[in-house]
N, C-alpha and C positions, 0 to 999 in steps of 0.2 A: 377597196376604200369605201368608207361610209361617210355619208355628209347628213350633219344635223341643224338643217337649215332653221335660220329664225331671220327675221325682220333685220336686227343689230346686228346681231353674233351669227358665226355658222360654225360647230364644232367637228372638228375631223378626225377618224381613227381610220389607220392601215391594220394590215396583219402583213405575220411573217409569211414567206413566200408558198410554206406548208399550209397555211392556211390552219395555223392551229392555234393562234392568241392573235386576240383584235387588243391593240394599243390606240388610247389615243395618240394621235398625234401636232394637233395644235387647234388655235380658237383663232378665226380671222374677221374682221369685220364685215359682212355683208357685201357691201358694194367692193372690196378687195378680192372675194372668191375666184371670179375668175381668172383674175392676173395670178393669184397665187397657184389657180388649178392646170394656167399653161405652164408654168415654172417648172411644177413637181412632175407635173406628166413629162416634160422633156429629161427629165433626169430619173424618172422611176418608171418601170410596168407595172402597169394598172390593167388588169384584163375590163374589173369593171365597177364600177360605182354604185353604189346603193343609197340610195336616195330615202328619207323618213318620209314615209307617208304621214301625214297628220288628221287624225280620227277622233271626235268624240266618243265615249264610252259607251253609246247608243249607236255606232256608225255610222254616223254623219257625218260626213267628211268636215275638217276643220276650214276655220277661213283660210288658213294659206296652200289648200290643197289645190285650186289649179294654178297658184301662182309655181308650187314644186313641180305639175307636173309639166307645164310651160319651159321651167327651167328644165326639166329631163330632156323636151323634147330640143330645145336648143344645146346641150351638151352632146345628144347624138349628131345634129348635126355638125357642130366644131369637133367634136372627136370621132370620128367613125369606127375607129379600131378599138372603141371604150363601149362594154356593154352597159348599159343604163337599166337599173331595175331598182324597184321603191319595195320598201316595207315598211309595214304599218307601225312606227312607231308611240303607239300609245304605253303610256306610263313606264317611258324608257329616261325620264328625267326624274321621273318618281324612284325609279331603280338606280338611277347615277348618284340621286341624294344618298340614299342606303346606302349604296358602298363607297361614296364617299367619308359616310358617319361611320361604316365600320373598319373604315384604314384609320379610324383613329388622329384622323385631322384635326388640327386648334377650328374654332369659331370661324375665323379669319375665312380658315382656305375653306371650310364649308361654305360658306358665302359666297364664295366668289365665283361667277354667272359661265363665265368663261370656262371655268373644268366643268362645270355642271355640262355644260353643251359637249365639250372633249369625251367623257365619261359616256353620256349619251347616246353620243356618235357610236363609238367602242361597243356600248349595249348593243345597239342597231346593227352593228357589223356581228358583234357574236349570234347574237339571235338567226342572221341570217344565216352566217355558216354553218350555226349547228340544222339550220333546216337543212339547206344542201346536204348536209351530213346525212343526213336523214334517208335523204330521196336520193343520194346514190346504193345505199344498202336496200332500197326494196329491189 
């Protein structure tokens, strides 16, 4: 599971259990997260969560980076059995716009803040897998 935290919105994508497509999977309001994150976790495995890190382009960490990793560090403690790990999500809502413009969507659903963060999340989850990918073959 990936989570593309924001202020408002926090966008979420799973993958299949192969771990070989990250889908989003929904957009929940901020202050809702965690009641939505006990809910799912009791009805899904989740080995482990991936949290967006947020990064200027220069690497300076964003304003909301110790608020995320605050929240990593209280997720480990309510989930124990959920590994927590962040990745640098920079220009991963940049990449959500893109392939939202290339699925060919009306105005409308490009605009809409909510899949941008879905989409997002998804990017953040592929990105990481394909790194795991990576660093199991060396």
């Amino acid at each position: 599971m990936a989570i593309d935290y924001g202020t408002k919105r926090t966008g979420i994508a799973v993958t299949d259990p192969l771990r070989i497509i990250a889908s989003g999977l929904t957009t929940v309001p901020t202050p809702e997260l965690l009641s939505f994150l006990e809910s799912y976790l009791k009805e899904e495995v989740v080995d482990v969560i991936i949290l967006g890190e947020p990064f200027h382009m220069n690497g300076d960490p964003a304003q909301l980076y110790e608020r995320i990793h605050q929240f990593g560090t209280f997720l480990s403690r309510k989930f124990p059995h959920v590994k927590i790990d962040f990745w640098d999500e920079r220009l991963s809502s940049e990449k959500a716009r893109e392939i939202i413009l290339q699925s060919g969507a009306k105005k409308k659903k490009r605009q809409d803040k909510s899949l941008v963060d879905q989409v997002s999340a998804s990017v953040i989850l592929l990105e990481y897998l394909e790194y795991q990918e990576k660093q199991a073959l060396r």
